[in-house]
KELUM-412355 format. One record per residue (C-alpha): chain; x, y, z. Coordinates in Angstrom, 3 decimals, padded with zeros to 6 digits. Layout:
N
 ch       px       py       pz
  A        X        Y        Z
...
***
This chain:
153
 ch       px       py       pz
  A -040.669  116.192  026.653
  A -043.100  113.501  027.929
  A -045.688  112.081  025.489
  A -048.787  109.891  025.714
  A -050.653  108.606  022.762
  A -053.846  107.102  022.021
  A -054.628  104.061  020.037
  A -054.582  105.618  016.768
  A -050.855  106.617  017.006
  A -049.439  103.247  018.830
  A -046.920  102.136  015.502
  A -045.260  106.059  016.599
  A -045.102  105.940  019.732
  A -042.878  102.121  019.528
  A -040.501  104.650  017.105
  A -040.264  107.505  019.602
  A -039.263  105.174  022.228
  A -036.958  103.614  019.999
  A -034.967  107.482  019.633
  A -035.324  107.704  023.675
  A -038.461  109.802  024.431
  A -040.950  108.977  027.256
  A -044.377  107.807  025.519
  A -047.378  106.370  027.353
  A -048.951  103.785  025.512
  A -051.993  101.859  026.692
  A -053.841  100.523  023.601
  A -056.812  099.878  026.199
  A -057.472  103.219  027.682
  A -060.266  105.470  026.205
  A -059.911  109.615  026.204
  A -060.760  109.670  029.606
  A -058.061  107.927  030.623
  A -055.853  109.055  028.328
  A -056.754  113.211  029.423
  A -056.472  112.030  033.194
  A -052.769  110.690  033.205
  A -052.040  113.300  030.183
  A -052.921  115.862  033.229
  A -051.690  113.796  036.257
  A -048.270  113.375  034.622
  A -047.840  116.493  032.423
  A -047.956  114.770  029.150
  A -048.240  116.074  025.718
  A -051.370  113.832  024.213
  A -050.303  112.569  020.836
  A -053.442  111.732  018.806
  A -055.122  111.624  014.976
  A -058.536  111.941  016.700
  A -060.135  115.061  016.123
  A -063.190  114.822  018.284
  A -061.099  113.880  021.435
  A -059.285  117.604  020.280
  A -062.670  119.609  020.813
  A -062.924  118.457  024.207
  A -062.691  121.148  026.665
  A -059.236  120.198  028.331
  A -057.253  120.770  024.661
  A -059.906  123.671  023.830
  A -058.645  125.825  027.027
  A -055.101  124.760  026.369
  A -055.196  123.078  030.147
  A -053.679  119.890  027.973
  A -050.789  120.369  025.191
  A -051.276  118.173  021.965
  A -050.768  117.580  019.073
  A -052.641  116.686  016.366
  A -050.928  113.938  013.934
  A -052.009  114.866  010.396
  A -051.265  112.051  008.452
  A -051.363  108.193  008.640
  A -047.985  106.801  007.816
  A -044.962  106.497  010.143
  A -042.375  108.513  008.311
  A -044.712  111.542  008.037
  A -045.703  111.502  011.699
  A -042.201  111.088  012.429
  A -041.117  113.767  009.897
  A -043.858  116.127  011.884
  A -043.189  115.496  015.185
  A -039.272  116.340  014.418
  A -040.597  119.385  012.486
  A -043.429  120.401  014.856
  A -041.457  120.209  018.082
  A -037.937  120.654  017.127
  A -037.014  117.566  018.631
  A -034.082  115.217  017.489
  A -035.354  112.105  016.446
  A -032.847  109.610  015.809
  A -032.014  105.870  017.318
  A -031.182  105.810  020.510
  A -032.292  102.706  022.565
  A -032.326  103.359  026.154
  A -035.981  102.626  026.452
  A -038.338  099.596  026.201
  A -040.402  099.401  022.965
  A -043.375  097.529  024.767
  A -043.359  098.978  028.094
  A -041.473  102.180  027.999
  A -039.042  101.097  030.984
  A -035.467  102.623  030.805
  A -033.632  099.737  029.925
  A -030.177  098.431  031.399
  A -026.906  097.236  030.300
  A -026.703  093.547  031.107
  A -023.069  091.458  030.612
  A -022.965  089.294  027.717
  A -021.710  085.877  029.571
  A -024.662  086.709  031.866
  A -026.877  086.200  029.576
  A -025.682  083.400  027.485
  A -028.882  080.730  028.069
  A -031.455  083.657  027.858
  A -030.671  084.824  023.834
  A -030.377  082.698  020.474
  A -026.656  081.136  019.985
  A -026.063  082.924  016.959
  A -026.563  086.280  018.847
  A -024.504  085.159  021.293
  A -021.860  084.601  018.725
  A -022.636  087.530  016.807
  A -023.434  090.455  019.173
  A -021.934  092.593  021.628
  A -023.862  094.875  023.316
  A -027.627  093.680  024.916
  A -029.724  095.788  027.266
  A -032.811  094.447  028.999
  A -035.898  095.502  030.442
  A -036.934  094.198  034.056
  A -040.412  095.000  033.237
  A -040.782  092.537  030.319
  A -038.021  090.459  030.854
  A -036.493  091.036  027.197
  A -033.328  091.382  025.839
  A -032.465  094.006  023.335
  A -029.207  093.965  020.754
  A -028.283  095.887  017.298
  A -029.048  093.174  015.500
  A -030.054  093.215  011.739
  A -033.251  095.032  012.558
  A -031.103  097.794  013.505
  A -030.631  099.173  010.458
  A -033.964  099.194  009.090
  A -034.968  101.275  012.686
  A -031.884  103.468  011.068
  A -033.067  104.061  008.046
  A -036.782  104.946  008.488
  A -035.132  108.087  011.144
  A -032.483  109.211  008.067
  A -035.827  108.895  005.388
  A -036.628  111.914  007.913
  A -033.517  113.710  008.214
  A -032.437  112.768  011.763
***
């Protein structure tokens, strides 16, 4: 399933990306352009705007939405999972900023491009080409692990 959300819904779409869905993000683009790659790319629109839900393209079901009731993260989160039967737990293969699959890099290649102490510490880092940053478990992890189990992965 292939998302894109509007500005009202960026904090979710950073956490859907961080459990491995595809979510279009552009904090810039207005409904147009949010409807035209939503229907160039066969998105489902994510959104808490109502108004850009009467337009015709949602009204004749030509675009698949839905509409996210509620402002806080683990209640979008718990209604997307519960809305769309979808599993929603961490699973970092994509880019929080950009939404670029990201790839396994080799630690020792990396040594000069991360913190020392992460060098020490860490194993595993992936990194995105697009944005040119480096991603590890580190003590973030678990907080990005909790919020999915306050939902029930």
């Amino acid at each position: 399933m292939r998302f894109i959300a509007d500005i009202m819904v960026g904090k979710l779409a950073k956490y859907l990306r961080m459990a491995g869905h595809d979510v279009l993000y552009i904090n810039t683009a207005s409904d147009d352009e949010i409807i035209k790659i939503a229907i160039d790319t066969g998105r489902m629109v994510l959104t808490r705007d109502s108004l850009m839900l009467a337009r015709k393209e949602f009204k004749n079901g030509t675009l698949k939405n839905l509409y996210i009731k509620n402002e806080k993260l683990k209640n979008q989160l718990g209604q997307i999972k519960s809305d769309l039967k979808i599993s929603l737990k961490p699973n970092l293969v994509r880019c929080v900023e950009c939404n670029q699959i990201l790839v396994r890099v080799k630690k020792e290649d990396i040594k000069n491009k991360i913190p020392p102490y992460v060098f020490k510490t860490q194993q595993g880092f992936l990194y995105c080409k697009k944005c040119d940053k480096y991603y590890w478990k580190g003590t973030h992890y678990q907080n990005i692990k909790n919020i999915f189990l306050d939902i029930g992965q």
